[in-house]
C-alpha positions in Angstrom: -117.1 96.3 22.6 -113.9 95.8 21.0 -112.1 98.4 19.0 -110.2 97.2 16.1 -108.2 98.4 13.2 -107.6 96.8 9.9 -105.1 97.8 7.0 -107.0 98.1 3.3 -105.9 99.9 0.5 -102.9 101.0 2.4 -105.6 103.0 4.9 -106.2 101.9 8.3 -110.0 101.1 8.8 -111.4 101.0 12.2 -114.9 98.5 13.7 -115.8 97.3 16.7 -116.4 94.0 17.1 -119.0 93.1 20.2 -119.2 89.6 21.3 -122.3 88.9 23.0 -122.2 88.7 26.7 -122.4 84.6 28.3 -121.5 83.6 24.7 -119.5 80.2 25.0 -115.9 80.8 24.1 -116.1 78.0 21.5 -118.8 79.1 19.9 -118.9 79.7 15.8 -122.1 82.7 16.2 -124.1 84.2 13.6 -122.8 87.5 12.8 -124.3 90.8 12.3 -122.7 93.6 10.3 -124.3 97.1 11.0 -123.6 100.2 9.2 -124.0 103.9 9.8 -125.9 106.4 7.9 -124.2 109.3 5.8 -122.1 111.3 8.0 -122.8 109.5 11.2 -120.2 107.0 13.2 -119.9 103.3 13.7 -119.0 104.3 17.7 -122.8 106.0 17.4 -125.2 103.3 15.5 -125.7 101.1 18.8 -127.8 104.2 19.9 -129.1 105.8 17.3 -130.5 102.2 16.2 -132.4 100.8 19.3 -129.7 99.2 20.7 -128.3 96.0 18.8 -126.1 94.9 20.9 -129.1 94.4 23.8 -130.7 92.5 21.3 -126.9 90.0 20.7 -126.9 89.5 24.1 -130.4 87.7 24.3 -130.3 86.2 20.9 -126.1 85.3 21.3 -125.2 86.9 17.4 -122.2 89.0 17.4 -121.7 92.1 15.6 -119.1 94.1 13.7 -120.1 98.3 13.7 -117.4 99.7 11.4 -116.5 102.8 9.8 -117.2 104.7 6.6 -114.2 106.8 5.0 -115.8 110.5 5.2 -118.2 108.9 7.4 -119.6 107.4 4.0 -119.9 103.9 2.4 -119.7 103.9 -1.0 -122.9 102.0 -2.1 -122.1 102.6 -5.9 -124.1 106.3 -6.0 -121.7 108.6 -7.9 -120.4 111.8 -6.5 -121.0 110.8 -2.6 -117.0 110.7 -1.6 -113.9 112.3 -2.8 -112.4 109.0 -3.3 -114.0 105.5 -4.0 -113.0 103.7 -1.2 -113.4 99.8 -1.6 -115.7 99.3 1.2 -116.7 96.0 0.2 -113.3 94.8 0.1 -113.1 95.5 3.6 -116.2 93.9 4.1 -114.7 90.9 2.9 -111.6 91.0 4.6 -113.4 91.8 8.2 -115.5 88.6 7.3 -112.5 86.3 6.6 -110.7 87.1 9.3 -113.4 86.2 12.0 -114.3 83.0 10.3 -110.3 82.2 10.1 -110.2 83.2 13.9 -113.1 80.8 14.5 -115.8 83.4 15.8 -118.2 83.1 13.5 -120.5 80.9 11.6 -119.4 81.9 7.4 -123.0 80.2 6.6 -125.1 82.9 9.0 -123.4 86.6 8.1 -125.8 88.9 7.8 -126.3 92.8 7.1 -128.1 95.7 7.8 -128.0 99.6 7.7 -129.9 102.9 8.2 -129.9 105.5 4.9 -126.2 105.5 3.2 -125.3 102.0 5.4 -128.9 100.6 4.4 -127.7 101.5 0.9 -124.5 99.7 1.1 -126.0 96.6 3.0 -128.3 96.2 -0.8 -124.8 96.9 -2.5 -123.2 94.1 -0.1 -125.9 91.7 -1.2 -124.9 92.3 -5.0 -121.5 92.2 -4.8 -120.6 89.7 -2.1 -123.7 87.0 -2.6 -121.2 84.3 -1.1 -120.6 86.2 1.8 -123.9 87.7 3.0 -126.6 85.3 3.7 -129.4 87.8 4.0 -130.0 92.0 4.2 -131.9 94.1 6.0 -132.3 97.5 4.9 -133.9 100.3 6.8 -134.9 104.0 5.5 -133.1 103.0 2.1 -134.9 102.5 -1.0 -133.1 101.7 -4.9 -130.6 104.0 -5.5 -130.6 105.1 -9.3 -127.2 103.7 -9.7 -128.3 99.8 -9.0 -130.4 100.0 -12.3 -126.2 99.8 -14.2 -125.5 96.7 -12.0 -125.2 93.3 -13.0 -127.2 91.1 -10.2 -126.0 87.6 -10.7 -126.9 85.5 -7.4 -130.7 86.2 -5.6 -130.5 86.5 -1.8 -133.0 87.4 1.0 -133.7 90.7 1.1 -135.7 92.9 4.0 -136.5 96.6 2.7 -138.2 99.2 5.8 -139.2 102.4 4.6 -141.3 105.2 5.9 -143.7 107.5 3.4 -142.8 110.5 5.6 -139.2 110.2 4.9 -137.8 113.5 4.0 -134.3 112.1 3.2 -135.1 109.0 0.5 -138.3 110.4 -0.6 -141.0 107.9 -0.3 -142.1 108.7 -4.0 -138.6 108.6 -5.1 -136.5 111.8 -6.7 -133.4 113.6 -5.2 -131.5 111.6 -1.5 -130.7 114.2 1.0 -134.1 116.8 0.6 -134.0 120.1 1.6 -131.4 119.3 4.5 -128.8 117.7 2.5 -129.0 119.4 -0.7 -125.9 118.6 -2.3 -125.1 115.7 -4.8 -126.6 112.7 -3.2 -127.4 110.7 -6.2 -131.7 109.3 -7.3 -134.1 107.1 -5.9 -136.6 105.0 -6.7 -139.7 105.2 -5.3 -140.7 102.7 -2.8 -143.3 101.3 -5.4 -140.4 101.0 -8.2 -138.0 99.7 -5.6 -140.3 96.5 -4.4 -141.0 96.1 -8.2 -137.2 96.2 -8.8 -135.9 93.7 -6.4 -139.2 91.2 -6.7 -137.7 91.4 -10.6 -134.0 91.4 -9.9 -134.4 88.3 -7.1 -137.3 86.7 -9.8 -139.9 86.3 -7.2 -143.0 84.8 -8.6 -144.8 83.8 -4.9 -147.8 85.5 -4.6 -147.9 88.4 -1.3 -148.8 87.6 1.9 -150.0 90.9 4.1 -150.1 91.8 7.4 -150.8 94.8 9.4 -148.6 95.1 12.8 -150.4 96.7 16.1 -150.7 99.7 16.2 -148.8 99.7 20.0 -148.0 103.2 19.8 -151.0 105.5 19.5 -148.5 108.8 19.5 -146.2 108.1 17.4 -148.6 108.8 14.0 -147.6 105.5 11.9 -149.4 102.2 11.1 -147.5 99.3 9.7 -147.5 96.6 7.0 -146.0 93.7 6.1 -146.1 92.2 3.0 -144.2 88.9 2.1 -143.2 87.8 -0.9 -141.8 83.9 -0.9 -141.3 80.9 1.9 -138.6 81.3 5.1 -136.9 78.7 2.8 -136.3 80.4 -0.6 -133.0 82.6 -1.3 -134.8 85.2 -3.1 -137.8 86.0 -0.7 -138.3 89.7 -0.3 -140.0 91.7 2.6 -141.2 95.2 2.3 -142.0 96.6 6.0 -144.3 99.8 4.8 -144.6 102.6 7.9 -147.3 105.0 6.9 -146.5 107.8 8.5 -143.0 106.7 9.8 -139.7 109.2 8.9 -136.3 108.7 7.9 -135.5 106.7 11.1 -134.8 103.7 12.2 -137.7 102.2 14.3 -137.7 101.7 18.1 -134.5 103.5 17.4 -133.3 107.4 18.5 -135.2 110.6 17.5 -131.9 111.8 16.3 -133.3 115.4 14.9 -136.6 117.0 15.3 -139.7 115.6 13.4 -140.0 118.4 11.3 -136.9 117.8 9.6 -136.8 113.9 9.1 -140.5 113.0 10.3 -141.1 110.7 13.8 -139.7 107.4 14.7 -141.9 104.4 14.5 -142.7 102.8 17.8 -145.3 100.1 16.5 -141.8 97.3 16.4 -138.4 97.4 16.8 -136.4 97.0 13.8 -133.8 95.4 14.9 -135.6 92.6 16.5 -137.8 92.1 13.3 -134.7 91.6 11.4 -133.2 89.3 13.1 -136.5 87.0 13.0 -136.2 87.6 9.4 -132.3 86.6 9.2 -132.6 83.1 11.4 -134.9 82.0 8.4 -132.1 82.0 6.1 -127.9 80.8 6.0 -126.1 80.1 3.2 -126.4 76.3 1.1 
């Protein structure tokens, strides 16, 4: 894992950037960009999310963990950071320079986050359609403030939520519950949310359902898949529904007790059922 630093706005961001290991020097890869929950750490996510970089070294992606000013990305919800940082201007520029420095493919960038990065990895898909061929994003619903947005370009988009999410209620209302009381911004409730981004990316294809095993007995959640368009289209749309599942990141870290943000899932790893979901689609 490489730790790098990056001047934007006249503030000096910090990533890591992990090249997978036996990856040919030559090679252009795919490229993953992960991002951190609210108040969490890009030095931390590799943990707390089942391990990505395991997963880079067998499927040869790399990946770019960076950091949130305030240990936030600001993913267009009003009152979450003193200052508005332009995170996806750094996004952008992080981007560039590993395409310029011939390390990755520009056609296969892809992102994903947990909460506040899961959030920012929908906001990433608005703003930067050019640059981010498909999203994943984990324990994150539709924050109120999309609903103002202008949504020009459709792309892929994988949404992984959990109904016994005490954080991003599974019903929608206030983000942050009982733990994190203060201003956090709205949700929409998982139903809204697929209803807004089957209408936002004008998906028409009929669903296609699927329940996961159930490999975990103990871990109180069932899952279900529902598709929504072909591995081909730009604008198909997954919805990964854990019944039962918490506002963490499946496979991933019990990072407090259930009773505060409900179990982790341990019917699939998310991170492996994103990826299969981001080698259906690059850029055109």
């Amino acid at each position: 894992m490489e730790y790098k630093t990056m001047m934007h706005e006249d503030v000096n961001r910090e990533f890591y950037y992990y090249r997978p290991v036996g990856a040919d020097a030559n090679d252009k890869l795919p490229l993953v960009l992960a991002f951190h929950a609210g108040k969490a750490t890009a030095k931390g996510i590799d943990r707390t999310c089942g391990n990505i970089t395991k997963l880079a070294d067998q499927k040869k992606f790399a990946v770019v963990f960076a950091q949130g000013m305030e240990q936030h990305w600001n993913d267009s919800r009003p009152d979450m950071v003193k200052r508005y940082y332009d995170d996806v201007g750094l996004v952008k520029k992080i981007i560039d320079s590993l395409v310029t420095a011939g390390e990755v493919d520009p056609k296969r960038v892809y992102a994903i986050g947990m909460s506040n990065g899961g959030f920012f990895s929908q906001y990433l898909g608005i703003k930067i359609p050019d640059k981010i061929a498909a999203v994943a994003s984990v324990v994150a619903s539709v924050p109120e403030s999309f609903q103002k947005l202008t949504i020009n370009k459709t792309f892929p988009i994988m949404m992984i939520l959990g109904s016994a999410d005490t954080l991003v209620p599974f019903k929608g209302g206030n983000i942050g519950g009982k733990l994190f009381p203060h201003k956090r911004g709205k949700c929409l409730s998982a139903e809204d949310a697929v209803d807004f981004w089957l209408k936002k990316n004008v998906v028409t294809a009929k669903p296609v359902v699927r329940d996961l095993p159930n490999k975990d007995k103990n871990d109180g959640c069932q899952v279900k898949v529902t598709t929504y368009g072909d591995s081909d289209d730009d604008n198909q749309f997954v919805y990964v529904e854990i019944e039962g599942g918490g506002h963490t990141y499946p496979s991933g870290m019990q990072w407090l007790p259930k009773h505060f943000i409900g179990p982790v899932c341990r019917d699939f790893n998310a991170n492996e059922l994103a990826w299969e979901f981001f080698c259906k689609h690059k850029l055109k």
